[in-house]
C-alpha positions, 0 to 999 in steps of 0.5 A: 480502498474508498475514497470520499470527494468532499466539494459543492463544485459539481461540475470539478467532482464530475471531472474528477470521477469521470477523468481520473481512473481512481483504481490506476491510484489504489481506490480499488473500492468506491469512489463516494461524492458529498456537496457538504459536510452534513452529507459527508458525515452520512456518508462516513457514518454509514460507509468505509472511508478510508481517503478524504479529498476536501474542499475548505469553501463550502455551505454549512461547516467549512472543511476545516471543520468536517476534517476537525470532526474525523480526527474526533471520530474517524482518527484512521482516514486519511485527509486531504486538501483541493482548495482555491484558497492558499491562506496560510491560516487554512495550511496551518490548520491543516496540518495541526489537523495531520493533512498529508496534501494541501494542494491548490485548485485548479490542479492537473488530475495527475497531481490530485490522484498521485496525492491520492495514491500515495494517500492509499500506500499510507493507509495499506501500510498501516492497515498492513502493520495491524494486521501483522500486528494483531495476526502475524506479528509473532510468527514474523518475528519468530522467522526473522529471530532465526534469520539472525540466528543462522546468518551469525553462525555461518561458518561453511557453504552447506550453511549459507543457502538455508540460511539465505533461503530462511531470511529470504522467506522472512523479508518477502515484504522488503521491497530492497531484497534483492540478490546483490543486498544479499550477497552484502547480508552475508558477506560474499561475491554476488556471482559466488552466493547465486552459484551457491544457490542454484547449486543447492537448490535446482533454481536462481536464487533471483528466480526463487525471490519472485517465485517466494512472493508470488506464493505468498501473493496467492496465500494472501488472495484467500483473505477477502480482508485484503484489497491487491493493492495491500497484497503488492505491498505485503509482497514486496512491491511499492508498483503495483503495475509492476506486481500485476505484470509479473504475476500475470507473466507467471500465473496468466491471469491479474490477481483480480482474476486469478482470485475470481477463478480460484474462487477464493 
């Protein structure tokens, strides 16, 4: 995940990049700087961009215009707004233009990097839904159609944990699977449903959701294509401090190291 500052504030670019731990917030890539429209567009025509953090006031074409000319070229970045300026003309303008922050200097750094963030969980979301699209679209709802299938035709306890395990591995990537909403999926007493479970299958099924997405998370790091961040998401996890933390306490390791050591 890239990210662009676009200003002709030197001194407000050098506090953002030096007082904002840009990875914390999902810029796990490059952290590029542009005092102009001119050397923005250089940069986007020669770089991945995905997040764009603009000022309006700036020499040359203003930043209305830079952002009037990625939608042209680039429709998929992500724009946002660090302005001094509150005129209603430039909100407006900004949001026929899709800008998702308009947020008014000076501003504290954490207000500008959870805009940012949340920028980011944009952009993996929709990178995530092509990417399913395009590669596993079919097989997702190949799996989902049989979760369907088995949940309607539940008649018997032998019948439940397939199909409780089936529609578990078809939803890795709900962030509100859970054992309770389970229980309410199918119809049964929480403490009922988790007995089932561990009896048929020699493990919690609480234990056997995290372990389920931690497996998919280490299928995931064979593809270079996805950033950890995307992965967290992919697997269930909206906090990616939360998803590092667990799969550290399982594996040992970040998935940034365990993606270096398997040399993957």
């Amino acid at each position: 995940m890239n990210l662009l500052i676009v200003n002709d504030d030197v001194i407000a670019v050098a506090g953002m990049t030096s007082g904002i731990d840009w990875k914390k917030y999902g810029i796990d890539g490059e952290a590029y700087c542009a005092c102009d429209a001119s050397q923005a567009i250089s940069i986007l025509e020669s770089h991945v961009v995905d997040i764009i953090l603009c000022d309006i006031e700036m020499p040359g074409k203003n930043g209305i215009e830079l952002v009037r000319h990625v939608r042209s070229s680039f429709s998929d970045i992500e724009c946002l707004f660090l302005t001094c300026h509150a005129k209603f003309e430039y909100a407006r303008e900004a949001i026929s233009l899709g800008c998702t922050e308009y947020i008014l200097a000076p501003a504290p750094y954490e207000v500008i990097a959870d805009a940012v963030r949340s920028a980011a969980e944009r952009v993996i979301k929709r990178q995530e839904q092509e990417r399913l699209r395009r590669y596993g679209g079919q097989w997702l709802n190949e799996q989902t159609e049989n979760a369907k299938l088995i949940q309607g035709d539940v008649r018997s306890p032998g019948d439940i944990v397939p199909g409780v395990e089936t529609y578990v591995l078809a939803n890795l990537s709900a962030s509100d699977l859970s054992v309770n909403g389970l229980a309410e999926r199918f119809f049964l007493n929480e403490d009922h449903l988790s007995r089932l479970f561990k009896r048929a299958k020699g493990i919690s099924l609480h234990r056997f959701i995290i372990e389920s997405r931690l497996e998919l998370a280490t299928r995931l790091l064979k593809d270079p294509g996805l950033s950890t961040m995307a992965i967290s998401v992919r697997c269930g996890y909206s906090n990616y401090s939360n998803f590092v933390s667990l799969f550290k306490r399982y594996y040992g390791c970040t998935p940034t190291q365990y993606r270096k050591e398997k040399q993957i």
